[in-house]
N, C-alpha and C positions, 0 to 999 in steps of 0.2 A: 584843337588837338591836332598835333601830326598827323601823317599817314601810317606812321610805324605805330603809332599807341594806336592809335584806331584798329590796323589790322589786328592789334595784338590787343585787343578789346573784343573784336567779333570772334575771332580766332577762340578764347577764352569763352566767351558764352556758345561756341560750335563745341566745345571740348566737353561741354557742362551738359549740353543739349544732349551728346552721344552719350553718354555716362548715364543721364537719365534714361534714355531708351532702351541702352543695357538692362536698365532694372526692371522697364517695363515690359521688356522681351523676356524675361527670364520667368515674370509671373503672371505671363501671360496678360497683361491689359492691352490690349491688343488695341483700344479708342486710345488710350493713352501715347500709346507707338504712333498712332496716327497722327496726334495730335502735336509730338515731338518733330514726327518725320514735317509737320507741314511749318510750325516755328521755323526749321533749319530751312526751311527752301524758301521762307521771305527772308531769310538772316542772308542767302547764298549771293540775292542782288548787293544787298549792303557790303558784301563781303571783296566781291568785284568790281566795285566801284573803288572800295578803300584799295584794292590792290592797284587799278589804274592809277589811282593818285599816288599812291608809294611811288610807281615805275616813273613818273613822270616825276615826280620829286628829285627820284636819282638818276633821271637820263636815260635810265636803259627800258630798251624797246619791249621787253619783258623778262619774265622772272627768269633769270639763272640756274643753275644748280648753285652756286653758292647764294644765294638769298638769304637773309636773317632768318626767314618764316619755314626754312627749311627743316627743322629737327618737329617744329608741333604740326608741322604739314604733314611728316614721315607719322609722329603719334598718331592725329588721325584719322589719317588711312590705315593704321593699323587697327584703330579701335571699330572704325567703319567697317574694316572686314570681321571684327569677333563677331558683330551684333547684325553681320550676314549670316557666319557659322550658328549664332546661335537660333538663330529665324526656320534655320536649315532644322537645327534639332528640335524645335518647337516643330515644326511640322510633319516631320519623320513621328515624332510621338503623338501628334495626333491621328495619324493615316494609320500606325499600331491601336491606337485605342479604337479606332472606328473597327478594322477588321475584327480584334478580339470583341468588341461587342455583335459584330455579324454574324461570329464563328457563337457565339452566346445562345442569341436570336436562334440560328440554325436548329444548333440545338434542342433550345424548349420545343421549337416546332418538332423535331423528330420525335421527341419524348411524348407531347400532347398527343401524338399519331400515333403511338406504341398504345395507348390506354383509349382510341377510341375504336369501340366496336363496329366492324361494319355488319351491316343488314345483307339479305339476300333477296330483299325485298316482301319477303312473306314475314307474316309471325315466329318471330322468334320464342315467345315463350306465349302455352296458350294453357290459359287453367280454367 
């Protein structure tokens, strides 16, 4: 295999890989996230090796701005920053749902302490 189908072999399973962590960001599998985020960072060596062999294929000391791999390089890094944004808003909603369960908490505590009597230490009721 080339070095250009190879890139565009990893390139393709990196684009599959983010798509899936998309999904699994968004419903919260958060092993699964894990498990995607660590697939791509053995895929990242394979990925830099096929790019070394590309450059060295075509002479040049390294990637250019005009590179072939230039437009799914530009895809993503864009898709790499949603499924940062989306990480962002998973965790924004979780730090909401912890306080409102605090502000929850709080509450039944003040309520449980509205209905309990205190003593004055002596008998309160003597028949």
């Amino acid at each position: 295999m080339s070095a250009h189908h190879e890139v565009n072999s990893l390139l393709a399973q990196w684009l599959q890989l983010t798509q899936s962590e998309a999904d699994a960001i968004q419903s919260a599998a958060w092993n699964r996230v894990s498990d995607l985020q660590t697939a791509k960072a053995s895929l990242q060596s394979s990925l830099t090796a096929a790019l070394q062999h590309w450059t060295f294929e075509n002479g040049r000391a390294e990637l250019s701005g005009d590179h072939p791999f230039r437009a799914q390089v530009s895809r993503l890094l864009s898709l790499e920053s949603r499924n940062a944004q989306l990480v962002a808003t998973q965790v924004r909603r979780a730090h909401l749902e912890m306080e409102q369960r605090a502000d929850g908490l709080r509450n039944l505590r003040r309520l449980r302490q509205s209905y309990v009597h205190k003593s004055d230490g002596g008998l309160e009721w003597y028949s």
